[in-house]
The first five atom37 places (N, CA, C, CB, O) and aatype in JSON, in Angstrom:
{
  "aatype": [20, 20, 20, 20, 20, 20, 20, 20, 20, 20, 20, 20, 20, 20, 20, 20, 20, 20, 20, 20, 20, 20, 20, 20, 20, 20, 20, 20, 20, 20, 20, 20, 20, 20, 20, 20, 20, 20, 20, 20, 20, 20, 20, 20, 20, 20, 20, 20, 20, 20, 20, 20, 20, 20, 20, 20, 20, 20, 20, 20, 20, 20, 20, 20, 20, 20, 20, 20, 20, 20, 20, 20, 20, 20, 20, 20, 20, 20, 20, 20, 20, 20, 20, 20, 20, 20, 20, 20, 20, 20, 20, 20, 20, 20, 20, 20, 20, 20, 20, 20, 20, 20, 20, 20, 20, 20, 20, 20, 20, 20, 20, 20, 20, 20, 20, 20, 20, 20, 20, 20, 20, 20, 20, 20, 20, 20, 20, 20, 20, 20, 20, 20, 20, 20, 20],
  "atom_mask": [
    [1, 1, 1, 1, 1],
    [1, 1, 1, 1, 1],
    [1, 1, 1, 1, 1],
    [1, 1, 1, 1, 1],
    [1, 1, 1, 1, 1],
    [1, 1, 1, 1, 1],
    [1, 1, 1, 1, 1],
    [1, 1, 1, 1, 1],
    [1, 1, 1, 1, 1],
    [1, 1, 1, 1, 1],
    [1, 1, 1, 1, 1],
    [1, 1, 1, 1, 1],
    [1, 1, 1, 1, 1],
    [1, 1, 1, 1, 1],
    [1, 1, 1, 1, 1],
    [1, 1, 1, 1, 1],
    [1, 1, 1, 1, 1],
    [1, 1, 1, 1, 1],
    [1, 1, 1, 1, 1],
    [1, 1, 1, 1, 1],
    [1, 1, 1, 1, 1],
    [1, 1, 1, 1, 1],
    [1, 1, 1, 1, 1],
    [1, 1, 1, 1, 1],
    [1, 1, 1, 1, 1],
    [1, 1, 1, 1, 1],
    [1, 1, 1, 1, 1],
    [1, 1, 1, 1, 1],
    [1, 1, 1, 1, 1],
    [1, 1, 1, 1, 1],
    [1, 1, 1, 1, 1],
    [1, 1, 1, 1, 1],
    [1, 1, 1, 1, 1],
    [1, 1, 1, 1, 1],
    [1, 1, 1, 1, 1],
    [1, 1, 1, 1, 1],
    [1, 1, 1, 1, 1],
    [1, 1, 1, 1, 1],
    [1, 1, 1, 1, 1],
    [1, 1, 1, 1, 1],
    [1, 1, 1, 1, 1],
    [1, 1, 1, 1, 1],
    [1, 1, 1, 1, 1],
    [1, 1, 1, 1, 1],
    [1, 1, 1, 1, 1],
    [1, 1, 1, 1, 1],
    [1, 1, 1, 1, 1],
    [1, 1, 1, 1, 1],
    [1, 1, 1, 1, 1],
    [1, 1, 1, 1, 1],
    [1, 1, 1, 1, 1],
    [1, 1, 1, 1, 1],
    [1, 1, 1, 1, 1],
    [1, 1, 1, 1, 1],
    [1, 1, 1, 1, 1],
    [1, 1, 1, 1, 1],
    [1, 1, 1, 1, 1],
    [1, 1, 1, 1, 1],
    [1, 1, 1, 1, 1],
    [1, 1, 1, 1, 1],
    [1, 1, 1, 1, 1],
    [1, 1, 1, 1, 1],
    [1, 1, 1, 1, 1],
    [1, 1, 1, 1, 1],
    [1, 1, 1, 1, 1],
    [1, 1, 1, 1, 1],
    [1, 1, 1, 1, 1],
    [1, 1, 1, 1, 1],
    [1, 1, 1, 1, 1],
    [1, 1, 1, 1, 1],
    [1, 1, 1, 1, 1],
    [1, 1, 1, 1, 1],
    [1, 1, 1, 1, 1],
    [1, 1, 1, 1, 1],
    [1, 1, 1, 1, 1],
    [1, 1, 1, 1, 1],
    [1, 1, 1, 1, 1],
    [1, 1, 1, 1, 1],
    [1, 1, 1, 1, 1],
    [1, 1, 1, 1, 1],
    [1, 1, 1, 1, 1],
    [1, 1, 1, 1, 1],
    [1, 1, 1, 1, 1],
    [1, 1, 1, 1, 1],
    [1, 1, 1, 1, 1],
    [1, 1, 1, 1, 1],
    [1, 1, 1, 1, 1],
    [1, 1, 1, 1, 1],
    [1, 1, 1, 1, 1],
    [1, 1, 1, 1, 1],
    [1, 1, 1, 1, 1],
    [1, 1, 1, 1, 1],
    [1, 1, 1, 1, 1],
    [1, 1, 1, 1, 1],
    [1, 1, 1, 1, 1],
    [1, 1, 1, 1, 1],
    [1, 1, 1, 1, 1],
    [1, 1, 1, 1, 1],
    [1, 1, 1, 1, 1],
    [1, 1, 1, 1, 1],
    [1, 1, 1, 1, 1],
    [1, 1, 1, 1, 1],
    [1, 1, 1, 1, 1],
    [1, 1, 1, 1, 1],
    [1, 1, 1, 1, 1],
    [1, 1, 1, 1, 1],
    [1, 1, 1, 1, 1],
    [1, 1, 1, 1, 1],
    [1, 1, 1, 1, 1],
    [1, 1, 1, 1, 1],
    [1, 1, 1, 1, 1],
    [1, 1, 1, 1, 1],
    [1, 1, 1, 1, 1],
    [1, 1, 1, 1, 1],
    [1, 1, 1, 1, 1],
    [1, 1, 1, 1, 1],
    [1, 1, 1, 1, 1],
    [1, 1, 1, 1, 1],
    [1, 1, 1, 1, 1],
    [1, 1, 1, 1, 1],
    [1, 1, 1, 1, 1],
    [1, 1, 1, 1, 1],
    [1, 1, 1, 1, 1],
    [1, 1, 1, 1, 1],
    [1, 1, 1, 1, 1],
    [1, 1, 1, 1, 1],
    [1, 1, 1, 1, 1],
    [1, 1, 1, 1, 1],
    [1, 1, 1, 1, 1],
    [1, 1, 1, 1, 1],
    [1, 1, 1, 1, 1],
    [1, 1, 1, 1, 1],
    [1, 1, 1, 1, 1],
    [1, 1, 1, 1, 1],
    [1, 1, 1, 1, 1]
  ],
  "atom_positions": [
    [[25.2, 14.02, -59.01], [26.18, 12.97, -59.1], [25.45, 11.66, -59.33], [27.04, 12.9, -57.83], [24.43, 11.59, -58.65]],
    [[25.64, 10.7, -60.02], [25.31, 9.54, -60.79], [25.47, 8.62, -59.66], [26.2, 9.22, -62.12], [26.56, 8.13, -59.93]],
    [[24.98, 7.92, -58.25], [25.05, 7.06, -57.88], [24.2, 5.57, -58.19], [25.08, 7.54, -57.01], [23.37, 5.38, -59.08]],
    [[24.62, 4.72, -57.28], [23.99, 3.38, -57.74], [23.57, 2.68, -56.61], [24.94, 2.48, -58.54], [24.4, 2.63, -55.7]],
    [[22.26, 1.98, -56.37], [22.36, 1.25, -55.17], [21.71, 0.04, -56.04], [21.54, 1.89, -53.66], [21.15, 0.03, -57.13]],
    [[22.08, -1.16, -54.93], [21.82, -2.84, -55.72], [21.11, -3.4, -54.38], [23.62, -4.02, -56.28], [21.29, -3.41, -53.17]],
    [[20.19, -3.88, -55.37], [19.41, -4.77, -54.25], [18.72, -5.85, -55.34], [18.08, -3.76, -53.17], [18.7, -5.65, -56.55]],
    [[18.06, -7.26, -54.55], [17.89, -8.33, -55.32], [16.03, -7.66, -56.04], [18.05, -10.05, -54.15], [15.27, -6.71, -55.86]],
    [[16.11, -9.06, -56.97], [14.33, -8.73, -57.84], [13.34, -8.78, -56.29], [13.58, -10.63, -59.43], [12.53, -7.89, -56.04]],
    [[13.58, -9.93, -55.37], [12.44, -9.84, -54.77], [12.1, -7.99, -53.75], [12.58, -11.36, -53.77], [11.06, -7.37, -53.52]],
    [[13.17, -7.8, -53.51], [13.07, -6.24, -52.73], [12.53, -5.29, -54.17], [15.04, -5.54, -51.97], [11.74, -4.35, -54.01]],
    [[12.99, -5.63, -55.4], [12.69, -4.86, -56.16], [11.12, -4.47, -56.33], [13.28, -5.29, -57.13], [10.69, -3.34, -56.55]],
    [[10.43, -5.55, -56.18], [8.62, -5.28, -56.16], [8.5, -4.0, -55.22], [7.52, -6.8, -55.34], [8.16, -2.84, -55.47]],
    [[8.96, -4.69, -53.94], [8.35, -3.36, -52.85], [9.06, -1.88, -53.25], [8.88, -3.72, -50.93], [8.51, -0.9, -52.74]],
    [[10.1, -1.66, -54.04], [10.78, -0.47, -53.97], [9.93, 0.05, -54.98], [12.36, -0.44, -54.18], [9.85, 1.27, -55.07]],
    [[9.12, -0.82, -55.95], [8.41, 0.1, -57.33], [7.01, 0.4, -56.96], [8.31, -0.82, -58.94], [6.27, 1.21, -57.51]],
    [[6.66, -0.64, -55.55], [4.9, -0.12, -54.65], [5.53, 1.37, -54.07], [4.17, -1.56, -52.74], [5.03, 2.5, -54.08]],
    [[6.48, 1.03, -53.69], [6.65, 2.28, -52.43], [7.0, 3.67, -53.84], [8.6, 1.84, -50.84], [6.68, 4.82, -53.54]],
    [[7.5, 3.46, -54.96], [7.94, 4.47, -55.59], [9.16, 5.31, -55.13], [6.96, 5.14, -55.7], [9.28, 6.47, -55.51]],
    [[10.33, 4.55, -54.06], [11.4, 4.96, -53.67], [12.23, 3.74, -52.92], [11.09, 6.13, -52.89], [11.89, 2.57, -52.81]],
    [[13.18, 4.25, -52.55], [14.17, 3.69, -51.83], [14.11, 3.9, -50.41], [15.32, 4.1, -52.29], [14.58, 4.94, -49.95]],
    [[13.47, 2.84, -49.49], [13.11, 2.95, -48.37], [13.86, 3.02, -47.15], [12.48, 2.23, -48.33], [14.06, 3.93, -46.34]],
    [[14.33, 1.44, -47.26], [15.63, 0.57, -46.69], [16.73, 0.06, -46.57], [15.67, 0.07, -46.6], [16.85, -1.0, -47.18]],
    [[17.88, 0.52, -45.83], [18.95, -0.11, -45.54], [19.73, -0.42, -44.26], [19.55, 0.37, -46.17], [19.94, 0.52, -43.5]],
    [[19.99, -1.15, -44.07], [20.45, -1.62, -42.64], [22.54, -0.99, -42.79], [20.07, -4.01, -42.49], [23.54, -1.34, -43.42]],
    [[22.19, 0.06, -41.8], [23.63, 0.41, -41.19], [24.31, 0.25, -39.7], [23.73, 1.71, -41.37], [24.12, 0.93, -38.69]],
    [[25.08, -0.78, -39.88], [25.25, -1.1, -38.56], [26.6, -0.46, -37.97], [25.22, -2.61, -38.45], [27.75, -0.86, -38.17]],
    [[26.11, 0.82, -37.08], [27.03, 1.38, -36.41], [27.74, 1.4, -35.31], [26.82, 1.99, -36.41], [28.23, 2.27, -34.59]],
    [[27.67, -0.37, -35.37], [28.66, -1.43, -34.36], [27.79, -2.8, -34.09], [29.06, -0.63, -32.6], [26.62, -3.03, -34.4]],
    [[28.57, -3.47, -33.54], [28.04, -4.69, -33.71], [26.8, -5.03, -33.53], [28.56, -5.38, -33.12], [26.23, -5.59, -34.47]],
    [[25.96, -4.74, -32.1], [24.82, -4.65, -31.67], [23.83, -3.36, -32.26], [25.07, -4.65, -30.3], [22.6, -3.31, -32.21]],
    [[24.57, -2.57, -32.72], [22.9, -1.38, -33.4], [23.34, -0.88, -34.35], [22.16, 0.11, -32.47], [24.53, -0.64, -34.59]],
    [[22.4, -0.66, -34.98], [22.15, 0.01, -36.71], [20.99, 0.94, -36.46], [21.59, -1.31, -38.14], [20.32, 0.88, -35.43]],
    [[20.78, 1.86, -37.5], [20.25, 2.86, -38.3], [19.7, 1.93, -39.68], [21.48, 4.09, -38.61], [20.04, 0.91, -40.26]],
    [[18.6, 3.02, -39.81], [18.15, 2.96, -41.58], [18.62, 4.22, -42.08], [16.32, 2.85, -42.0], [18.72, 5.38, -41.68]],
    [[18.91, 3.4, -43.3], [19.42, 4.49, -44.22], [19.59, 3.82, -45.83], [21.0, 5.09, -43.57], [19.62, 2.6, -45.98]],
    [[19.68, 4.68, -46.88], [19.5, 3.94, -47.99], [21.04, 3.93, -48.32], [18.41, 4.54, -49.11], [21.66, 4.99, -48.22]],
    [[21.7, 2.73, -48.75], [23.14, 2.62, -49.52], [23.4, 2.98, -50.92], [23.58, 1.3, -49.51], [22.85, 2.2, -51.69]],
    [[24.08, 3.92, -51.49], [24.8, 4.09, -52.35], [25.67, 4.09, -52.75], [24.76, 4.45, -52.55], [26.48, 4.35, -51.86]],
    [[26.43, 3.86, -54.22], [27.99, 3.8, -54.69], [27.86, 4.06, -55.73], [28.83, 2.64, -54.62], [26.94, 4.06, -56.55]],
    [[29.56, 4.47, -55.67], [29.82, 5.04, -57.35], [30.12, 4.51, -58.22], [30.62, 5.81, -57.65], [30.18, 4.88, -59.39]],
    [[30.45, 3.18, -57.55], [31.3, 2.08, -58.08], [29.79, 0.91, -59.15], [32.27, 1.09, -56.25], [29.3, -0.03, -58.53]],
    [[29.46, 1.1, -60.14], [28.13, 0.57, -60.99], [28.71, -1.07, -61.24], [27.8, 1.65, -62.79], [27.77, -1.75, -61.64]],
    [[29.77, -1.75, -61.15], [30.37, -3.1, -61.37], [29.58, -4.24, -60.15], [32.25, -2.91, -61.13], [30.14, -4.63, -59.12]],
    [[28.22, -4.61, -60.58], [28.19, -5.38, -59.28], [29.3, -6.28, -59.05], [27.0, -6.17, -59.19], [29.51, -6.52, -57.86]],
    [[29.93, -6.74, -59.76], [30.71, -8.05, -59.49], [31.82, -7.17, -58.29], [31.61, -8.91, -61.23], [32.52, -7.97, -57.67]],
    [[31.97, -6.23, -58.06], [33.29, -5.7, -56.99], [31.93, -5.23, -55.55], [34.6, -3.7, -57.94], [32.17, -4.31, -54.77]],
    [[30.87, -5.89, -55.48], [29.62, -5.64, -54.66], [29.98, -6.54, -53.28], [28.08, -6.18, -55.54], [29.1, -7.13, -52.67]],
    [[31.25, -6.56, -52.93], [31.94, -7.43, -51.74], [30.98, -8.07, -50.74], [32.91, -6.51, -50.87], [30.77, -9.28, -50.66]],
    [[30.39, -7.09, -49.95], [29.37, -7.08, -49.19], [28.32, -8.07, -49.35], [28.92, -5.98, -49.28], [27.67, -8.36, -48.34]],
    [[28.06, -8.63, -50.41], [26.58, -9.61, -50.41], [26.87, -11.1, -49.97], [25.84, -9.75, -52.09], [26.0, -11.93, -49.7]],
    [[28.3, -11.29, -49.96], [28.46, -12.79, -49.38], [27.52, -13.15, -48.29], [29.89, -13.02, -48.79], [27.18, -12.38, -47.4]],
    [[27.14, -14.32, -48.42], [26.59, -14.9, -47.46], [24.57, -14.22, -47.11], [27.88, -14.58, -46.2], [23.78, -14.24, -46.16]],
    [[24.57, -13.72, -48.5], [23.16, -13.28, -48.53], [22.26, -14.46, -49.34], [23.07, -11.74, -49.31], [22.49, -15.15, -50.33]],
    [[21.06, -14.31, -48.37], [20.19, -15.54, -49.11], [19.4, -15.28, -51.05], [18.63, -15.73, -47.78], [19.02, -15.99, -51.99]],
    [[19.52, -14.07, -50.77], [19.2, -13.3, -51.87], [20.31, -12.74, -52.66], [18.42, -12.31, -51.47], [21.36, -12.41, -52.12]],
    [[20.01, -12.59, -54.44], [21.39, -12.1, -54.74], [21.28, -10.83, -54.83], [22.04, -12.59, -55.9], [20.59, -10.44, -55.77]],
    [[21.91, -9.76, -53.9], [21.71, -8.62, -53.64], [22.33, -7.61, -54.51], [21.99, -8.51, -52.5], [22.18, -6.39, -54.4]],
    [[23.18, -8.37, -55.55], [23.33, -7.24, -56.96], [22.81, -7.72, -58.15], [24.87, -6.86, -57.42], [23.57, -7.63, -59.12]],
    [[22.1, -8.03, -58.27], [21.01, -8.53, -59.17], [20.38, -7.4, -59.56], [20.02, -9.51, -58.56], [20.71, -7.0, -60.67]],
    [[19.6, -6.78, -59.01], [19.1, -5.44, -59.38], [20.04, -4.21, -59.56], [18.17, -5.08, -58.4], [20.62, -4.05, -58.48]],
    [[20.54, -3.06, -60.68], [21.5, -2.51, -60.22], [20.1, -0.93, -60.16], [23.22, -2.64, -61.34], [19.11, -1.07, -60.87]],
    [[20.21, 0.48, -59.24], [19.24, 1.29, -59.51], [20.47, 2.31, -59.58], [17.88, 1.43, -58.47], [21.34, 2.57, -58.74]],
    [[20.15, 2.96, -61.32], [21.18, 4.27, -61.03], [20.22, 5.53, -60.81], [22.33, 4.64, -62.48], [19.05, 5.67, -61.15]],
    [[20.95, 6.25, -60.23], [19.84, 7.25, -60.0], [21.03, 8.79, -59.66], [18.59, 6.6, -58.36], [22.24, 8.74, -59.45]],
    [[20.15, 10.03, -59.73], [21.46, 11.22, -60.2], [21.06, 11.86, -58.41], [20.98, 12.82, -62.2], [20.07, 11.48, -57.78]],
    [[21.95, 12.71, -57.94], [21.57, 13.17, -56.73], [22.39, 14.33, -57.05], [21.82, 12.31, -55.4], [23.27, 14.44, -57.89]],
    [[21.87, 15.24, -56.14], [22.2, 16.48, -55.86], [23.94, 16.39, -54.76], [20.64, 17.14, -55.01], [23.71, 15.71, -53.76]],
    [[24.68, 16.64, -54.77], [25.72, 16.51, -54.12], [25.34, 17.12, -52.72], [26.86, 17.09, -54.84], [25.58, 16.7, -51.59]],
    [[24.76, 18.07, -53.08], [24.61, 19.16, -51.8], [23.42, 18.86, -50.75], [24.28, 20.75, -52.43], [23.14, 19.5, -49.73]],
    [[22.67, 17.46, -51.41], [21.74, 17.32, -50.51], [21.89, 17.01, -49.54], [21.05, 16.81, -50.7], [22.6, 16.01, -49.52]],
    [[21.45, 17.49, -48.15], [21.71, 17.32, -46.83], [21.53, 15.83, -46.57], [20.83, 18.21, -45.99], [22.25, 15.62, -45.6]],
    [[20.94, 14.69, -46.94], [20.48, 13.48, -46.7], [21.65, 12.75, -47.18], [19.13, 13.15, -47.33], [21.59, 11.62, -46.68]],
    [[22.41, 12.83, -47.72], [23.7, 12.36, -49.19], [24.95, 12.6, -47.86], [23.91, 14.04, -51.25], [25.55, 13.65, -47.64]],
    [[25.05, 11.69, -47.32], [26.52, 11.26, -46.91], [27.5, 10.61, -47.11], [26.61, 10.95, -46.26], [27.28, 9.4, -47.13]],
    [[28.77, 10.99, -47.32], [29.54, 10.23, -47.68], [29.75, 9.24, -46.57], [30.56, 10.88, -48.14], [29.83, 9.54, -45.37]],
    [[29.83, 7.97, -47.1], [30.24, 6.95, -45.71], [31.13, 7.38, -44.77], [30.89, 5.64, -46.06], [30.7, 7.89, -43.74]],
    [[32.25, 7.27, -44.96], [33.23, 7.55, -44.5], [33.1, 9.1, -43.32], [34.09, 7.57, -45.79], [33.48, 9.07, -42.15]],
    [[32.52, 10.23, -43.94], [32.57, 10.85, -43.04], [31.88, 10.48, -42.03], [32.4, 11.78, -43.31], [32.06, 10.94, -40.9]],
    [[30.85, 9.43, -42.39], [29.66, 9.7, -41.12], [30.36, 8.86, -40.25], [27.85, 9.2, -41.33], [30.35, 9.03, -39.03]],
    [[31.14, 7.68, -40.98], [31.82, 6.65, -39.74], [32.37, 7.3, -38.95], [32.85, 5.62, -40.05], [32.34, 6.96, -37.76]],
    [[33.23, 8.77, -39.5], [34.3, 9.21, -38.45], [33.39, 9.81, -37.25], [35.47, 10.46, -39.1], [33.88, 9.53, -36.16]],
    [[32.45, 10.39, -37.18], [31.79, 10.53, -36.29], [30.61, 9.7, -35.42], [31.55, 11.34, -36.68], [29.96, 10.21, -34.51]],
    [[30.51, 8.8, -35.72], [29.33, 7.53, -35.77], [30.3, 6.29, -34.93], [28.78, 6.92, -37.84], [30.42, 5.79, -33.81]],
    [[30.72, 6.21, -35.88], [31.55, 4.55, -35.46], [32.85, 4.43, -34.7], [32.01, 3.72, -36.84], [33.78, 5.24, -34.78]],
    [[32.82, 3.17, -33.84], [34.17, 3.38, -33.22], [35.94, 3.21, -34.46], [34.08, 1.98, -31.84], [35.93, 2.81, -35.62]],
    [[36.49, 3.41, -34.1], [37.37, 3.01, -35.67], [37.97, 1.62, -35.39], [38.89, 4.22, -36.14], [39.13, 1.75, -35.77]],
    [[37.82, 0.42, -34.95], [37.96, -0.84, -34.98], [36.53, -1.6, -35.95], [38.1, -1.26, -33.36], [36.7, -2.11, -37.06]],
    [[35.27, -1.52, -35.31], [34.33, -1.23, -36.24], [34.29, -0.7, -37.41], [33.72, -0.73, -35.84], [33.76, -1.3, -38.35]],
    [[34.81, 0.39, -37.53], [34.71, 0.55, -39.23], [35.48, -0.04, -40.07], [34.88, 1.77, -39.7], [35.16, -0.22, -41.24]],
    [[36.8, -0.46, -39.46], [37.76, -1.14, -39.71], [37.53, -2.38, -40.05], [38.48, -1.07, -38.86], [38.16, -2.8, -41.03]],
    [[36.78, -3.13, -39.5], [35.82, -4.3, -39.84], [34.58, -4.03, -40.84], [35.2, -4.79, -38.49], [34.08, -4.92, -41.52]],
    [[34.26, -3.02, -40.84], [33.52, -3.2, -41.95], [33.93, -2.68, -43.34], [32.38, -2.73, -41.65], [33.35, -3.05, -44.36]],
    [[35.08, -1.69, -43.33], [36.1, -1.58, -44.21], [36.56, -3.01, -45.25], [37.23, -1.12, -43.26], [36.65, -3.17, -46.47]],
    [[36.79, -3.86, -44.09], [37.55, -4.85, -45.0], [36.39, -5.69, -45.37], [38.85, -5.75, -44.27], [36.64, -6.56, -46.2]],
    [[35.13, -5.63, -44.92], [34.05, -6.58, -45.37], [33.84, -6.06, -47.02], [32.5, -6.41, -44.29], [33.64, -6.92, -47.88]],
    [[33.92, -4.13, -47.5], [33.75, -4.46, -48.36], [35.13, -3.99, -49.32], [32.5, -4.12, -48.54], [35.09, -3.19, -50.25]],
    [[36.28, -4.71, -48.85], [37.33, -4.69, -49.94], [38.35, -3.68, -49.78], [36.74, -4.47, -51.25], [39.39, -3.44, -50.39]],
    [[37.68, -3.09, -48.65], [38.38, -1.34, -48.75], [38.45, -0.39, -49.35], [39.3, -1.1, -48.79], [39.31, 0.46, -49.58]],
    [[36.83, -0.71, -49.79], [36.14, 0.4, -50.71], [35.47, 1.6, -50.16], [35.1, -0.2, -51.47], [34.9, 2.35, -50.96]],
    [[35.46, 1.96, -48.66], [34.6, 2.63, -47.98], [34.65, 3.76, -49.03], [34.94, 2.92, -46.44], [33.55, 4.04, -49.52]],
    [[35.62, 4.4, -49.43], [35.33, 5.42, -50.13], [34.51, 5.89, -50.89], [35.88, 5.54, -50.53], [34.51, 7.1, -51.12]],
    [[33.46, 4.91, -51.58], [32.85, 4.36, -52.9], [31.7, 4.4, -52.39], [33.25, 2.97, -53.54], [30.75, 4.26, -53.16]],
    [[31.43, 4.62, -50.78], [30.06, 4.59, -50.26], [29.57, 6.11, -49.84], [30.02, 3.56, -48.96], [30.19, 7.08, -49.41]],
    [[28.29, 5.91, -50.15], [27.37, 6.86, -49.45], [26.22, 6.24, -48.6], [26.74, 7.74, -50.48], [25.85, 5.08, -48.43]],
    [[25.8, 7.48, -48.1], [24.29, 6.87, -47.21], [22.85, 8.01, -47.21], [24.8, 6.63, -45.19], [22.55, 9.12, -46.76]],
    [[22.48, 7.33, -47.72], [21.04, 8.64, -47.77], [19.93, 8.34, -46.1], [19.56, 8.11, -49.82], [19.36, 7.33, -45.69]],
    [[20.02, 9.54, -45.62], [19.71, 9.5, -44.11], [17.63, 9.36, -43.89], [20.54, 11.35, -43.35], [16.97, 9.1, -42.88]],
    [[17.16, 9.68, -45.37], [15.66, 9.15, -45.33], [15.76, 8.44, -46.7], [14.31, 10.44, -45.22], [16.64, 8.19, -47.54]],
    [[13.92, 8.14, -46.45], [13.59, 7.56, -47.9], [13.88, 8.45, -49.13], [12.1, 7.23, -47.99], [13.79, 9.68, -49.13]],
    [[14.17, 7.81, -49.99], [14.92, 8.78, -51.68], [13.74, 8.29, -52.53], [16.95, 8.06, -52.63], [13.78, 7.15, -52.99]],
    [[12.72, 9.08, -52.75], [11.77, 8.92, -53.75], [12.53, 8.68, -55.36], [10.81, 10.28, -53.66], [13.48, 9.31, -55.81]],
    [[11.82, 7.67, -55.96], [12.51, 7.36, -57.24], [12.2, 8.7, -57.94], [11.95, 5.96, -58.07], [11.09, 9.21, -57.75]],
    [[13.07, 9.27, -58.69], [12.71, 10.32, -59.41], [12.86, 9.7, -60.7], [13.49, 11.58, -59.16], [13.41, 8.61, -60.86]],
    [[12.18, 10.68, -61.95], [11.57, 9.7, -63.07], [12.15, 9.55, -63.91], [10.53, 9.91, -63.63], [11.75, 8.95, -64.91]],
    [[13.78, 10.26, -63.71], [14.88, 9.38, -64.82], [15.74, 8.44, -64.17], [15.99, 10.38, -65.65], [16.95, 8.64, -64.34]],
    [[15.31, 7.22, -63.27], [15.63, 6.67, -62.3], [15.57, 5.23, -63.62], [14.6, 6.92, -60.74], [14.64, 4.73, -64.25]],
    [[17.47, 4.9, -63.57], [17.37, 3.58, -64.94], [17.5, 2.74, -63.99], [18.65, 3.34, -66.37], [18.27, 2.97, -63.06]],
    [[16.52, 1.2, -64.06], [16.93, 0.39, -63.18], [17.2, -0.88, -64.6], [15.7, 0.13, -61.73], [16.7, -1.09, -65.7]],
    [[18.59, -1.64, -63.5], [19.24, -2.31, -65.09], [19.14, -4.26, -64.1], [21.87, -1.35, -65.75], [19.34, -4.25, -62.88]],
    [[19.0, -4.93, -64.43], [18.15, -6.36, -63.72], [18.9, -7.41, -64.66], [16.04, -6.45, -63.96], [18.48, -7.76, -65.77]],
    [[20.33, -7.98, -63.91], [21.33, -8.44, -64.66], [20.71, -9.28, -65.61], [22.33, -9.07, -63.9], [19.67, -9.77, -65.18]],
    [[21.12, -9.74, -67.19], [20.54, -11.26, -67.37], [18.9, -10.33, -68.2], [20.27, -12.54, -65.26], [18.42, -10.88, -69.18]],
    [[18.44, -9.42, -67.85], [17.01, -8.81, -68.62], [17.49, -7.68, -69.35], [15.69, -8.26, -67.56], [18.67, -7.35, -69.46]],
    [[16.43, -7.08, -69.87], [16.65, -5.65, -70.98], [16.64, -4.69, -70.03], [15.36, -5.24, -72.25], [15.77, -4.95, -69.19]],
    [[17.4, -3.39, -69.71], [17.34, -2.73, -69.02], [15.96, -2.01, -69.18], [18.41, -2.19, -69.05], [15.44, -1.82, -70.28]],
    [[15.47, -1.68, -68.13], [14.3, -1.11, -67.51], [13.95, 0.4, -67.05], [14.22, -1.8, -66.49], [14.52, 0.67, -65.99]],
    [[13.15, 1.47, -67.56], [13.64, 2.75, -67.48], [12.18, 3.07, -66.81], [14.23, 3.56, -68.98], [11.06, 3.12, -67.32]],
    [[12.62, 3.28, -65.47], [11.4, 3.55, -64.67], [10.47, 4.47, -65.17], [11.72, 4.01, -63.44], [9.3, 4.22, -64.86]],
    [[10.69, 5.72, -66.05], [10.46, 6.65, -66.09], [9.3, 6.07, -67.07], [11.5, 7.6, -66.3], [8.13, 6.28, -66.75]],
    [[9.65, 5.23, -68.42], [8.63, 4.94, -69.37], [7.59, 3.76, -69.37], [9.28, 4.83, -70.44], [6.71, 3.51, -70.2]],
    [[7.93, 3.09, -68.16], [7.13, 1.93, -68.01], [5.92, 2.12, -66.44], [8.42, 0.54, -67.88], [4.7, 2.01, -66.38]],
    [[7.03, 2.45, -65.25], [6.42, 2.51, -64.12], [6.01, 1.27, -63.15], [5.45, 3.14, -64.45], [5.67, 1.42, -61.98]],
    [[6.1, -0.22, -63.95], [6.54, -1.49, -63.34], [7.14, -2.45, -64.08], [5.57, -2.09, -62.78], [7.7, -2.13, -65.13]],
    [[7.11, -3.42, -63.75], [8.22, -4.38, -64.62], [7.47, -4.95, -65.16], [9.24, -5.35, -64.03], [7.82, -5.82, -65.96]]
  ]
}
């Protein structure tokens, strides 16, 4: 399945040292979070709700990348909230992004870039990890 995760140019350096997708902050209530990497299906940064109030522009970078559906690490948001989160909490974070929860996933480790991994850097020529290997 064709997902997408967005993050700004400056995170982008460390994600092309590390050769994957390391980090994401999931906060499974107000006071504590998990890492985990964010994904969506949804490729439009401009519907990217969530980045308000970030010092960085966090859809600036878009990374598409293909996943296995069946991979054990590949959660759909939503299910994990139902078991994870209280439902006032998710409910709040529901509307933070639009009431798109559906549109989310969460990868439960690091997701090594695999090498048909297109990364597209709004405003530049899209960038194809596979034939270059840095920017």
């Amino acid at each position: 399945m064709k997902l997408y995760h967005f993050t700004s140019e400056y995170h982008l350096i460390q994600i092309l040292k590390d050769k994957a997708l390391t980090t994401g902050d999931v906060l499974v209530s107000p006071t504590k979070s998990i890492n985990a990497v964010w994904f969506t299906i949804d490729s439009n940064r401009y519907h990217q709700l969530w980045v308000h109030g970030s010092v960085v522009d966090k859809t600036k970078v878009r990374v598409e990348v293909r996943i296995n559906r069946k991979d054990p690490n590949l959660v759909k948001w939503t299910d994990f909230a139902k078991k994870h989160l209280a439902k006032a909490w998710f409910e709040t974070l529901d509307k933070v992004v639009g009431y798109r929860s559906n549109d989310w996933y969460i990868y439960l480790k690091t997701f090594p870039l695999p090498p048909e991994t297109h990364i597209d850097i709004e405003g530049k020529v899209p960038y194809n990890y596979r034939r270059k290997g840095e920017i």
